[in-house]
Structures are given as C-alpha cells and as structure tokens.
DSSP file (Angstrom, degrees, kcal/mol; ACC not computed):
  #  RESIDUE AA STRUCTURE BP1 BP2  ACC     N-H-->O    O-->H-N    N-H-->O    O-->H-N    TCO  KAPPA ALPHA  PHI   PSI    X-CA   Y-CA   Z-CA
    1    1 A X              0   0    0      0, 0.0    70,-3.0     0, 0.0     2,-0.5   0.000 360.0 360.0 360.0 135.3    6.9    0.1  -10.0
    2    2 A X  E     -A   70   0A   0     68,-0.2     2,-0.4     2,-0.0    68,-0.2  -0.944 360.0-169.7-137.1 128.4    6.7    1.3   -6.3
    3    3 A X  E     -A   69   0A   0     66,-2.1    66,-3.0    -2,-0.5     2,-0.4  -0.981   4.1-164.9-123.6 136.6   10.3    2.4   -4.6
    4    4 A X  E     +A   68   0A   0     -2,-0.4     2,-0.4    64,-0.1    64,-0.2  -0.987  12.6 175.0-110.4 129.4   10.6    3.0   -0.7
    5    5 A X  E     -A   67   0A   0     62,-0.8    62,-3.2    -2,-0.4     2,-0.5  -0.963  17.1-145.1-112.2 129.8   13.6    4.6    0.1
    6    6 A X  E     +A   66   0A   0     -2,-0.4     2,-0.2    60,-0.2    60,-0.2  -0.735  22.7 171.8-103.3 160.9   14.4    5.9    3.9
    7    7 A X        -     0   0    0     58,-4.7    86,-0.0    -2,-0.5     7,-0.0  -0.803  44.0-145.8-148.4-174.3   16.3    9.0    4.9
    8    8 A X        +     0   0    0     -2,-0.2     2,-0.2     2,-0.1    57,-0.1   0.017  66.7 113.2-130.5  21.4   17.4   11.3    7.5
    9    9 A X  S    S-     0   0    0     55,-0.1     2,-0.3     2,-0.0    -2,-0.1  -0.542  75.5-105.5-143.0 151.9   17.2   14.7    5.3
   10   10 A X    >>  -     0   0    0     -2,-0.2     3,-2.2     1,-0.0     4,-1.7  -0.804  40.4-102.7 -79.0 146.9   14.4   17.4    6.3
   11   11 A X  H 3> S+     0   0    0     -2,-0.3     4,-0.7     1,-0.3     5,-0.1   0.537 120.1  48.0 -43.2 -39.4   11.4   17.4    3.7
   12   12 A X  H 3> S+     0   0    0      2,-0.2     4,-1.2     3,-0.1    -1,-0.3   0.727 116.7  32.5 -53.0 -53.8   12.9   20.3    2.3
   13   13 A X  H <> S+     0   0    0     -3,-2.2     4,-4.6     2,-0.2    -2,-0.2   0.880 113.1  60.7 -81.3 -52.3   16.2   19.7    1.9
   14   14 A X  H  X S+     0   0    0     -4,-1.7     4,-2.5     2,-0.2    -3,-0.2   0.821 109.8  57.9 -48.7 -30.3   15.2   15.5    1.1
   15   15 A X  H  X S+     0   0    0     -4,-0.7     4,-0.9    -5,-0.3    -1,-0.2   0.980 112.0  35.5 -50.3 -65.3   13.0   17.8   -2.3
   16   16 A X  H >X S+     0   0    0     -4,-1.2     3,-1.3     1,-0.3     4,-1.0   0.925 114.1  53.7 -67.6 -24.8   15.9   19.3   -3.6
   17   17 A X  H >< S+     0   0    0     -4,-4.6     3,-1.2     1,-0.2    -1,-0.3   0.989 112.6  47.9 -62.6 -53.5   18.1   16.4   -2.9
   18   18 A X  H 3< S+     0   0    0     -4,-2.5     4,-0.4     1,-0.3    -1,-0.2   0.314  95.9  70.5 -46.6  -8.9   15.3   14.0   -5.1
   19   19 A X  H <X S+     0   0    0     -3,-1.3     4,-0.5    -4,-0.9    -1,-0.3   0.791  92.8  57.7 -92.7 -21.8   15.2   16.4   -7.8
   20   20 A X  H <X S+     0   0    0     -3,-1.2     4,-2.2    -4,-1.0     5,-0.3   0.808  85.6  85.7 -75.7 -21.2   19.1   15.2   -8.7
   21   21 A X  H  > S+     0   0    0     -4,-0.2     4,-0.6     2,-0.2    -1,-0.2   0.885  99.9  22.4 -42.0 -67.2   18.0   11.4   -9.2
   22   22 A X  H >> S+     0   0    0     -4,-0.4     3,-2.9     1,-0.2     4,-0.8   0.921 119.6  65.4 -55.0 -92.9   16.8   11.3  -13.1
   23   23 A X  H 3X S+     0   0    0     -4,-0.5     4,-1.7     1,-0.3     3,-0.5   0.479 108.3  32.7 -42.0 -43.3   18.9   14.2  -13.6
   24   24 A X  H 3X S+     0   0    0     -4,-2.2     4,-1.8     1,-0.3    -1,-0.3   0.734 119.7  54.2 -73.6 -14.7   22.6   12.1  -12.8
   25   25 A X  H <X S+     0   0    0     -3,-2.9     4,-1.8    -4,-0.6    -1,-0.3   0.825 101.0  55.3 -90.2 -15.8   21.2    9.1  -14.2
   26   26 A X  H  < S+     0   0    0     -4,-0.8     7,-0.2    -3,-0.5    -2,-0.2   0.722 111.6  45.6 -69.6 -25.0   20.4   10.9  -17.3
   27   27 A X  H >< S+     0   0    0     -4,-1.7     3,-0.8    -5,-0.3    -1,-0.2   0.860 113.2  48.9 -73.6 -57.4   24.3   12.0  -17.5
   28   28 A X  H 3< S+     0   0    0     -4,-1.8     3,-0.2     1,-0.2    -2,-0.2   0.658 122.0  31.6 -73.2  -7.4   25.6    8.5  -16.7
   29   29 A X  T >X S+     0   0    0     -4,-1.8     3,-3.2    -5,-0.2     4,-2.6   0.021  75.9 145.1-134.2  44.5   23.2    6.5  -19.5
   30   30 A X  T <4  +     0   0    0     -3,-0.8    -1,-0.1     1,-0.2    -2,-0.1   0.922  67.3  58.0 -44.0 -39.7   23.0    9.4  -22.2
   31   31 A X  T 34 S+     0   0    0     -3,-0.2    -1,-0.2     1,-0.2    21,-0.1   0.715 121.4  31.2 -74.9   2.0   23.0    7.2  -25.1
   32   32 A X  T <4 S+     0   0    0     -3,-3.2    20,-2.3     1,-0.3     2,-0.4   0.655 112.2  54.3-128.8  -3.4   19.9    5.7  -23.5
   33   33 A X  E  <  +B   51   0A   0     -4,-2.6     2,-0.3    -7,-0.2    18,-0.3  -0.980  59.2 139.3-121.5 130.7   18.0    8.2  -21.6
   34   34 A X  E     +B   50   0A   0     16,-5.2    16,-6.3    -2,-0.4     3,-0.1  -0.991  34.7  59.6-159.3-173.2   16.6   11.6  -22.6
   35   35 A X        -     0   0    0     -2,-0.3     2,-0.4    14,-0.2    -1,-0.1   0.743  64.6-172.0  54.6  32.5   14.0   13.9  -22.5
   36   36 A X        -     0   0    0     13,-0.2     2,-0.4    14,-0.1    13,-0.2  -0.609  12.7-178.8 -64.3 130.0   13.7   14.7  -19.1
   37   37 A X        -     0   0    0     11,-2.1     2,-0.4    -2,-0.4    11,-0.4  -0.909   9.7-175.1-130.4  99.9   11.6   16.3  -17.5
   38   38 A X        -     0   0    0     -2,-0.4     2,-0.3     9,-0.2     9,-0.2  -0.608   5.7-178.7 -92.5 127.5   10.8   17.5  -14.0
   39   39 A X  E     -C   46   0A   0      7,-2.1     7,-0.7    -2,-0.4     2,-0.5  -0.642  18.4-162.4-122.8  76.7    7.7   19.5  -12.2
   40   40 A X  E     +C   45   0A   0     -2,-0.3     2,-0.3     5,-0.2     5,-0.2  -0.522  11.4 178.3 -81.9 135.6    8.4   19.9   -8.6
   41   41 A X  E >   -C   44   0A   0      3,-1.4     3,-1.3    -2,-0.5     2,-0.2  -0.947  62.0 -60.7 -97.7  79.8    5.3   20.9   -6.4
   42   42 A X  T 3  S-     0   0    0     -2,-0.3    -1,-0.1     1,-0.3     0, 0.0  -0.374 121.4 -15.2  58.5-150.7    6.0   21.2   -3.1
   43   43 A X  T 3  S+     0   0    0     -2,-0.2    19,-1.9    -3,-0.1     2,-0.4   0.046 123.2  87.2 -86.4  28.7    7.3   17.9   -1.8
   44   44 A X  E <   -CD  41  61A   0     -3,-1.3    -3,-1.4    17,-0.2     2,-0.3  -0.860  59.2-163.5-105.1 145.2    6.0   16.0   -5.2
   45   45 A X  E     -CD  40  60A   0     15,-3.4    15,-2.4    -2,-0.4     2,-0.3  -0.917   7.9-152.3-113.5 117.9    8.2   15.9   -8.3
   46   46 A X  E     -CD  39  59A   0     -7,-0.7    -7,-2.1    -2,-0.3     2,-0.3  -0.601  24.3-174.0 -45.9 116.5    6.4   15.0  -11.4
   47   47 A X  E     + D   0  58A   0     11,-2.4    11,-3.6    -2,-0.3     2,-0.3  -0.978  20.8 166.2-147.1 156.9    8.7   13.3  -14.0
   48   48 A X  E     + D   0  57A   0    -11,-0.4   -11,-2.1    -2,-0.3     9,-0.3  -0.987  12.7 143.1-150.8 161.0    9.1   11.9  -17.6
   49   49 A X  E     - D   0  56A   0      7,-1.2     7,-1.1    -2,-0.3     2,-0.4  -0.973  38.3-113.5-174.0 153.1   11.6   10.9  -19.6
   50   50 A X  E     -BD  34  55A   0    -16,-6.3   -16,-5.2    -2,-0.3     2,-0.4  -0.921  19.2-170.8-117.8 141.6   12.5    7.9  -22.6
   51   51 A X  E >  S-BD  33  54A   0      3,-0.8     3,-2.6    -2,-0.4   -18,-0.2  -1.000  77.6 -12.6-127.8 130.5   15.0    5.3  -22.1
   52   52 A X  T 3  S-     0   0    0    -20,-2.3   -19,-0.1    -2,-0.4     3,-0.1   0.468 130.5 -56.6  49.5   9.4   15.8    3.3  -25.2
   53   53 A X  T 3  S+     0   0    0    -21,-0.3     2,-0.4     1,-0.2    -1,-0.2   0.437 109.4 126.2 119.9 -10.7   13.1    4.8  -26.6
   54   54 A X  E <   -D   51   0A   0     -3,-2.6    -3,-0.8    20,-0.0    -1,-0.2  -0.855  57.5-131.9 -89.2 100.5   10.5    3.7  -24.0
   55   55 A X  E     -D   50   0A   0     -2,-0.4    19,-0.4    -5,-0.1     2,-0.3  -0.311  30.1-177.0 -84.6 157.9    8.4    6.7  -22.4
   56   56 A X  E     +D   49   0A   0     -7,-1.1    -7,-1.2    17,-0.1     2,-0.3  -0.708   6.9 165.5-139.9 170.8    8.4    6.4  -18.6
   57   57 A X  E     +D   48   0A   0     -2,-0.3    15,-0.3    -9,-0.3    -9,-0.2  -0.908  11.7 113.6 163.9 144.4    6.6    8.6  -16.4
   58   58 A X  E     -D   47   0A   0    -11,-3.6   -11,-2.4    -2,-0.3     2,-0.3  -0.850  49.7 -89.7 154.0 170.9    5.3    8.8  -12.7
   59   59 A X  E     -D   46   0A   0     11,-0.3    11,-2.8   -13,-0.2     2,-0.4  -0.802  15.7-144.6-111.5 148.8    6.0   11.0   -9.3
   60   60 A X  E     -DE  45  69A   0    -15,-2.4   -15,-3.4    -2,-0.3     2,-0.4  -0.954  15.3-159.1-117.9 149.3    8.4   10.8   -6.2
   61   61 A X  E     -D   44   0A   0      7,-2.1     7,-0.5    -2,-0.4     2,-0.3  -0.846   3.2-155.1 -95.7 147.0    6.8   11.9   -3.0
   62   62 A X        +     0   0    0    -19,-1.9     5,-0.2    -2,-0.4   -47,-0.1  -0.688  20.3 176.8-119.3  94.9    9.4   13.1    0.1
   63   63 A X        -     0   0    0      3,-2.7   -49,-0.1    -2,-0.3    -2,-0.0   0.021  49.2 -74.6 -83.4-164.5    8.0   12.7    2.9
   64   64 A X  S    S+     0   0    0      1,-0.2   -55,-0.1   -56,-0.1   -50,-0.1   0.786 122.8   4.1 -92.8 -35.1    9.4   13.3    6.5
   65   65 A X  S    S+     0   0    0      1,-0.1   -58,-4.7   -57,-0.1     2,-0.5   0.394 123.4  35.6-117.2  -3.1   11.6   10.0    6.5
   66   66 A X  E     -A    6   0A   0    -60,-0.2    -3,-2.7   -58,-0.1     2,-0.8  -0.926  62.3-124.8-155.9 161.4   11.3    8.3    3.3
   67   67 A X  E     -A    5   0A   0    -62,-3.2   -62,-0.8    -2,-0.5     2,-0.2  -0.752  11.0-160.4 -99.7  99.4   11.1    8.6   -0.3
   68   68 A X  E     -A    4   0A   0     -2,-0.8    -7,-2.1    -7,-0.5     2,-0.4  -0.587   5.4-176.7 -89.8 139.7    8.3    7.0   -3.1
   69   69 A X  E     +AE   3  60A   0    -66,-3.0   -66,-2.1    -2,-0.2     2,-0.3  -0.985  18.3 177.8-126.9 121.5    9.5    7.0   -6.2
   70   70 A X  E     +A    2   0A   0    -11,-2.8     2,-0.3    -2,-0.4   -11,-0.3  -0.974  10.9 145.1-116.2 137.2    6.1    5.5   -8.4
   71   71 A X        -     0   0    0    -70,-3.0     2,-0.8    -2,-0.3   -13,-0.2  -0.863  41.9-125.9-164.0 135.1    5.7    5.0  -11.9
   72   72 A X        -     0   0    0    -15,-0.3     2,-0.9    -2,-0.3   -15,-0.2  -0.710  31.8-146.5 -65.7 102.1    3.9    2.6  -14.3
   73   73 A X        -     0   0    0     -2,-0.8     5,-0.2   -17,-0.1   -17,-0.1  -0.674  19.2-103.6-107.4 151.9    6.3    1.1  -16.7
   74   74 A X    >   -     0   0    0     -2,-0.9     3,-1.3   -19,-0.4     4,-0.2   0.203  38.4-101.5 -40.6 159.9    5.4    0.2  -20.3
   75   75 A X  G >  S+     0   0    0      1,-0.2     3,-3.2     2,-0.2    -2,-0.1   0.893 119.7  48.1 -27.7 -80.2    4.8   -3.6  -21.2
   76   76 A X  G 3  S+     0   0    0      1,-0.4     3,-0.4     2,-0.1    -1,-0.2   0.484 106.0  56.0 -22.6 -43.1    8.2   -3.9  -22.8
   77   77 A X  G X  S+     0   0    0     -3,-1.3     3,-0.6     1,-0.2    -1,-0.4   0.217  81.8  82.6 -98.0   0.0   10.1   -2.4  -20.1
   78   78 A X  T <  S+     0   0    0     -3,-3.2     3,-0.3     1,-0.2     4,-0.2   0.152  82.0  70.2 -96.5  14.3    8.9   -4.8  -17.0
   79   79 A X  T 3  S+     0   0    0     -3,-0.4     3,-0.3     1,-0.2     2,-0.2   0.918 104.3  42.1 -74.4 -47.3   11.7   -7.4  -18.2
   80   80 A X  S <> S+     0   0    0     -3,-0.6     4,-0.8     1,-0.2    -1,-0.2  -0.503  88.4 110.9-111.9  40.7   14.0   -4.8  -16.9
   81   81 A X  H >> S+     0   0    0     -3,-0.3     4,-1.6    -2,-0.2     3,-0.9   0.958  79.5  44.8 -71.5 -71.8   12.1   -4.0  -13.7
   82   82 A X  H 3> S+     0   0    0     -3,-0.3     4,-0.6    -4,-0.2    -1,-0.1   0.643 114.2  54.0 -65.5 -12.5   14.1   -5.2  -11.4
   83   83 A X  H 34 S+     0   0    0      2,-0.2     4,-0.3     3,-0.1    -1,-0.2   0.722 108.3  48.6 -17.4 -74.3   16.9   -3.5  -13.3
   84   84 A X  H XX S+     0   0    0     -3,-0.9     3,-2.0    -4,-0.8     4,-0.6   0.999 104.6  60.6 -79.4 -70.1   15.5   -0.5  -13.2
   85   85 A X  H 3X S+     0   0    0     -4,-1.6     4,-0.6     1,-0.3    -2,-0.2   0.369 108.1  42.3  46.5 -77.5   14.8   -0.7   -9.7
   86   86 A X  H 3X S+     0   0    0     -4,-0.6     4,-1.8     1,-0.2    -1,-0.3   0.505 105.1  59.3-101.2   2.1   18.1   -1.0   -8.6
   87   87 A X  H <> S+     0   0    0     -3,-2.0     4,-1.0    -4,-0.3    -2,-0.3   0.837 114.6  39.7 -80.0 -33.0   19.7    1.4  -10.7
   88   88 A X  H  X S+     0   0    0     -4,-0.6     4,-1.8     2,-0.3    -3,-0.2   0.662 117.2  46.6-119.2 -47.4   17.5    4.1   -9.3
   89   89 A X  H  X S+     0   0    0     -4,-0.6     4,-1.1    -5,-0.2    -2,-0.2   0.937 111.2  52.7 -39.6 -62.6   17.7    2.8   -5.8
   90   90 A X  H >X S+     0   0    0     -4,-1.8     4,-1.5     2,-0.2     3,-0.9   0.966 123.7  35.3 -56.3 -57.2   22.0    2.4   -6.2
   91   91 A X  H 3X S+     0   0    0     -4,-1.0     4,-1.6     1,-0.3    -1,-0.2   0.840 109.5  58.3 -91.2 -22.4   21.8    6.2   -7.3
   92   92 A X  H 3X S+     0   0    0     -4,-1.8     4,-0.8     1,-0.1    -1,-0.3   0.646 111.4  45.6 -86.7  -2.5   18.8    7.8   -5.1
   93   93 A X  H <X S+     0   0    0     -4,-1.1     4,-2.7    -3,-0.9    -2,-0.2   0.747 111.0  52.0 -94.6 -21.2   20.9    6.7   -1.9
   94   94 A X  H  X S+     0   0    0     -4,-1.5     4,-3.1     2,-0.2     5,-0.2   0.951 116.8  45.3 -50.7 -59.9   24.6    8.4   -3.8
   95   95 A X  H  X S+     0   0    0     -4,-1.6     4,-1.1     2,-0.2     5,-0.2   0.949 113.5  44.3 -62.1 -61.5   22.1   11.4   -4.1
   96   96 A X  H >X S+     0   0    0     -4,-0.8     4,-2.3     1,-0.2     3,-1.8   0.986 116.0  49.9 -55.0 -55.5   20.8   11.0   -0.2
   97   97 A X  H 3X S+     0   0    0     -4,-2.7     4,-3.1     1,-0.3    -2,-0.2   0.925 113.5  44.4 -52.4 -55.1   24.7   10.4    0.9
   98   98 A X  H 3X S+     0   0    0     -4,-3.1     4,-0.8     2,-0.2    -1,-0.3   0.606 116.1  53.6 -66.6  -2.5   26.0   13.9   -1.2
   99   99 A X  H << S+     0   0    0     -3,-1.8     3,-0.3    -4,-1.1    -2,-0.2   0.957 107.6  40.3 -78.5 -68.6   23.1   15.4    0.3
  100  100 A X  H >< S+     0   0    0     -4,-2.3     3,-0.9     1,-0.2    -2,-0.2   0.955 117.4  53.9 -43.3 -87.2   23.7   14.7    4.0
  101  101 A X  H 3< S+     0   0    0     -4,-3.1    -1,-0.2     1,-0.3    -2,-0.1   0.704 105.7  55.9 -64.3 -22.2   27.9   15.5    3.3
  102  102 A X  T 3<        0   0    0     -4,-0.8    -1,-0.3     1,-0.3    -2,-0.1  -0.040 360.0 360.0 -65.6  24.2   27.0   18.9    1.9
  103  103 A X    <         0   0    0     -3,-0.9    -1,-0.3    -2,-0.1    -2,-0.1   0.552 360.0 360.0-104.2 360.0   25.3   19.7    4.7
C-alpha cells in the first residue's frame, strides 16, 4: 500500500503533524486497533500496530510538500485496501488541516 498525500506544512512541523495519524485513528477504532507503535527519525516515522488482529507495519516519509505513508499489508487485509486507504487518507488530511489552524 503506497499513499501520496500533499501539503503546505514545513518538514518539521508536516513530522510532528504525521505522528498524530495512527495515533487518532487508534482512538476512533479502539475495539479494532491496538498496539501502536511509533519511531520517529528525523522526517521518517516507523510504525506498527494490529487491526482486528492483523499486524500492519511500514514508514511515512514527510518530505518538503507531500507525505508517503508505505506499508505492506498482510494477505487477508488487501480486501480492505482500498478501505484502508481512505480511512487514512480521510484522517491524514483532518491532521494536515488542525495542523495548518494551530499555526
């Protein structure tokens, strides 16, 4: 699974903004997501986490106008690709938008 997202945010600011994605979905779908886990590097975050039980894993870069969010998911879970996709999409631009008005 390959996501591009663009933004307007400096690299800096666009990190810390990226680090809230997993976490807020991880609040809104508790009975189905846990064990997350984040390792931010620089402009990499490193993440894993299971939904429904399914381990998921992979890194977002933020580069200077957009955001890769990459990750191989397991067999099972590529029903729900496109799914997944936009749920992550729908919630890393919510994230970009509170970023940007807190500014």
């Amino acid at each position: 699974m390959k996501i591009e997202l663009s933004h307007d945010l400096d690299t800096e600011k666009g990190t810390l903004c990226a680090e809230k994605i997993f976490k807020q979905l991880s609040e809104e779908y508790k009975d189905e997501f846990s064990d997350l886990e984040q390792k931010t590097n620089g402009n990499i975050i490193d993440f894993s986490f299971k939904i429904r039980g399914m381990h998921i894993n992979g890194n977002i870069t933020v580069l200077k106008d957009k955001v890769l969010i990459e990750s191989k998911l397991p067999f099972a879970a590529r029903i729900f690709q496109g799914t997944i996709e936009n749920k992550i999409t729908e919630n890393a631009y919510k994230m970009i938008a509170e970023c940007k008005s807190n500014n």
